[in-house]
C-alpha positions as CSV (number, residue, x, y, z in Angstrom):
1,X,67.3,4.5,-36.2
2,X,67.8,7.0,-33.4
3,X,64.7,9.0,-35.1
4,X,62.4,5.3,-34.4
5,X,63.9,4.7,-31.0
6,X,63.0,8.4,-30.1
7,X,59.3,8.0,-31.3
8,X,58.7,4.8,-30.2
9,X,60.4,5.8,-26.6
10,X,57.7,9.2,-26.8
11,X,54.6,6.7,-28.0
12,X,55.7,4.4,-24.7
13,X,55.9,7.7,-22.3
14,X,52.3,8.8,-23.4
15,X,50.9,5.3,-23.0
16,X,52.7,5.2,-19.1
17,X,51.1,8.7,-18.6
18,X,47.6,7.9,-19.7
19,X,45.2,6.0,-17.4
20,X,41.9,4.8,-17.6
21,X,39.3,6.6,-15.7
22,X,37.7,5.2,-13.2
23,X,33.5,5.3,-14.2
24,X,30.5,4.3,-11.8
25,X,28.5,3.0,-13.9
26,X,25.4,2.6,-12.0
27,X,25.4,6.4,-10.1
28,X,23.8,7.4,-6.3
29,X,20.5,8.6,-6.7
30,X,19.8,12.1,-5.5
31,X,18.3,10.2,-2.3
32,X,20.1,8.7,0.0
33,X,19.5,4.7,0.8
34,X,17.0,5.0,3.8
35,X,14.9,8.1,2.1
36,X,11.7,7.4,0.0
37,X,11.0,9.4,-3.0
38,X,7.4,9.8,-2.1
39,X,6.6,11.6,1.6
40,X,4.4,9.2,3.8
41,X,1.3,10.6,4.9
42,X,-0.7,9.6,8.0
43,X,-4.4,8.3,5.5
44,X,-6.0,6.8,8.7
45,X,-9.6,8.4,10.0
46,X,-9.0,10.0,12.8
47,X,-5.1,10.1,12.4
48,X,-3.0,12.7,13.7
49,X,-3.7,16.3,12.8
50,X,-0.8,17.0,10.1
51,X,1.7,19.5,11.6
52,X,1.1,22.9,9.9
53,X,4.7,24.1,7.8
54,X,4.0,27.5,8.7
55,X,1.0,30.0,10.1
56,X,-0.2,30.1,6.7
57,X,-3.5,28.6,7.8
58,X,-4.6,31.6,10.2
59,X,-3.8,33.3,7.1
60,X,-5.8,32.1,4.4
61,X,-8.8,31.3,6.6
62,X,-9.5,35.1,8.3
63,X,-9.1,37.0,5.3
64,X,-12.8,37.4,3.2
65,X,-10.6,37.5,0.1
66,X,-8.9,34.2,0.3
67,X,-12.6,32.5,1.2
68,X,-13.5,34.1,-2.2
69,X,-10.9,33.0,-4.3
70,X,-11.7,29.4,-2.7
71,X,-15.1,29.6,-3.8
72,X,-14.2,30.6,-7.2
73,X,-11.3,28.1,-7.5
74,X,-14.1,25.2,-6.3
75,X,-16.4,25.8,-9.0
76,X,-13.2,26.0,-11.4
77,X,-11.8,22.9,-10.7
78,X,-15.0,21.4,-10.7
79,X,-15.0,20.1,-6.8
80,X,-18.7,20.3,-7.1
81,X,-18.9,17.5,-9.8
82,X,-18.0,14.9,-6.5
83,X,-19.1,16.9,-3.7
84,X,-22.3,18.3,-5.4
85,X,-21.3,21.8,-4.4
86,X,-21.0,20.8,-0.7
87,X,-23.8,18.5,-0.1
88,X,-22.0,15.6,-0.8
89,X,-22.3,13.1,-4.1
90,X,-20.1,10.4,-4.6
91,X,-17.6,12.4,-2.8
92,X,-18.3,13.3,1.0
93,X,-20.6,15.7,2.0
94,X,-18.9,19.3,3.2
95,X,-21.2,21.3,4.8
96,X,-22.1,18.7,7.8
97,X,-20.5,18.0,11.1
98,X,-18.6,15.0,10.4
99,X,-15.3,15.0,9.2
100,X,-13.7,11.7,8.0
101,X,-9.9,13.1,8.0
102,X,-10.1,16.0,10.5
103,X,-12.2,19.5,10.1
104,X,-8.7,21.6,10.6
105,X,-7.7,23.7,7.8
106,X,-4.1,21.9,8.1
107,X,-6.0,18.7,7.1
108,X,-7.9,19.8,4.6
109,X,-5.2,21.0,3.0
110,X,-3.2,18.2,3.2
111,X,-6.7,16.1,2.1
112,X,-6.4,18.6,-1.1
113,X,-2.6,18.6,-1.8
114,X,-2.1,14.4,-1.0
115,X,-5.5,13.0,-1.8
116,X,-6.8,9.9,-0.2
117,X,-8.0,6.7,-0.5
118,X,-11.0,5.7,-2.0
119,X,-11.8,8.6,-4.6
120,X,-9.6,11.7,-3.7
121,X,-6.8,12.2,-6.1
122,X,-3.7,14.0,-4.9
123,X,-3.7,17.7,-6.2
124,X,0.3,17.9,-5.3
125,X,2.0,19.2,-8.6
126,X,-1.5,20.6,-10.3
127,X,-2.5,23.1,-8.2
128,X,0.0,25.9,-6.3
129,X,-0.1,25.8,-2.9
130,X,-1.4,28.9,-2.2
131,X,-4.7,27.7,-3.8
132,X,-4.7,24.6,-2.0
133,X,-5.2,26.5,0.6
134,X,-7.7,28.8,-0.5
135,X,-9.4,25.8,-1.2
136,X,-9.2,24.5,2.2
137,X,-10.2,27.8,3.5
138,X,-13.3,27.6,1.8
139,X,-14.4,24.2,1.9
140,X,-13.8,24.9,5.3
141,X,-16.3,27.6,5.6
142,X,-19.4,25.4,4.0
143,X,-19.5,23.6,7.9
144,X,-19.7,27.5,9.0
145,X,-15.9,26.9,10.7
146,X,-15.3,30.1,9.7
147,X,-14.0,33.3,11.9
148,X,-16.4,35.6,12.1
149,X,-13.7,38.6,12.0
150,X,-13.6,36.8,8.2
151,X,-16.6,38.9,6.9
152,X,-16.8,39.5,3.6
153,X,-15.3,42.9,1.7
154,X,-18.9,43.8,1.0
155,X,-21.8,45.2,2.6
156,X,-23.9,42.5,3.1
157,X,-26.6,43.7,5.9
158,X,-28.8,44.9,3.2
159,X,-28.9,41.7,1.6
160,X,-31.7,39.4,2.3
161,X,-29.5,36.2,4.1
162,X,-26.2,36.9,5.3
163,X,-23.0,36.1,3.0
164,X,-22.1,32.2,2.6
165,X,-19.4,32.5,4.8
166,X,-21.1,33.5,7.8
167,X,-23.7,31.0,8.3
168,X,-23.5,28.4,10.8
169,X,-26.3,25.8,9.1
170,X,-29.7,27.0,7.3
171,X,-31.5,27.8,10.7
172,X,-29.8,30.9,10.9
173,X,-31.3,32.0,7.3
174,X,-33.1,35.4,7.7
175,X,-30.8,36.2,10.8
176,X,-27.8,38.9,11.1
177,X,-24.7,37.5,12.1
């Protein structure tokens, strides 16, 4: 008797000791209630110029090597299948004066990197930033909005028209920078 009493009173003392836990089911996200997942954009013509993170624009656009590695990155990802290597084909022409989201390198970037409306797909989580930006930098350079302290890492006065990067539109063909 004393032997059930004393394992019934133990069974009752680990019953009192255990408690449910408490569970939230349905957990926070990692957001908070007034974020968005997705970061808004200004997609308006014309809108404001997008704030640049950091000087990596004066970077990538004055350095011959960065324009280079644009160029080659173009033809890679095939930019020239909607742009028709710059002269525009169901995607806007590049190498002309008129810029439907801004002619700044920060928004050409953020053209490449978030896409638009109408055609341009977002290139966010494809392409490293870094080559978004060489990128810009290049498409940048077809309108001639290129530095001219941006020459390229070759000699190129002995060549018959002066590197790609350095012309301003195709009167200056058969000129010297």
């Amino acid at each position: 008797m004393n032997r059930g009493l004393l394992l019934l009173l133990c069974a009752m003392l680990a019953i009192a000791g255990c408690q449910r836990s408490e569970r939230d089911t349905r957990p926070q996200s990692a957001l908070g209630s007034g974020e968005q997942a997705t970061p808004v954009t200004v997609l308006a013509p014309g809108g404001e110029r997008p704030s640049p993170s950091d000087n990596k624009a004066a970077a990538f656009e004055a350095n011959a090597f960065h324009l280079s590695q644009g160029k080659r990155l173009f033809n890679w990802f095939n930019c020239s299948g909607c742009h028709a290597n710059g002269g525009g084909g169901m995607g806007p022409a590049l190498m002309d004066e008129k810029w439907i989201y801004g002619s700044s390198i920060e928004s050409i970037h953020a053209t490449i990197r978030d896409g638009r409306p109408n055609g341009m797909p977002s290139f966010r989580d494809r392409v490293p930033d870094d080559q978004i930006w060489e990128l810009a930098a290049f498409v940048r350079s077809l309108s001639g909005n290129v530095p001219s302290s941006a020459a390229p890492g070759r000699d190129d006065d002995m060549m018959v028209h002066p590197s790609e990067n350095r012309l301003r539109n195709a009167a200056t063909l058969g000129k010297s920078p």
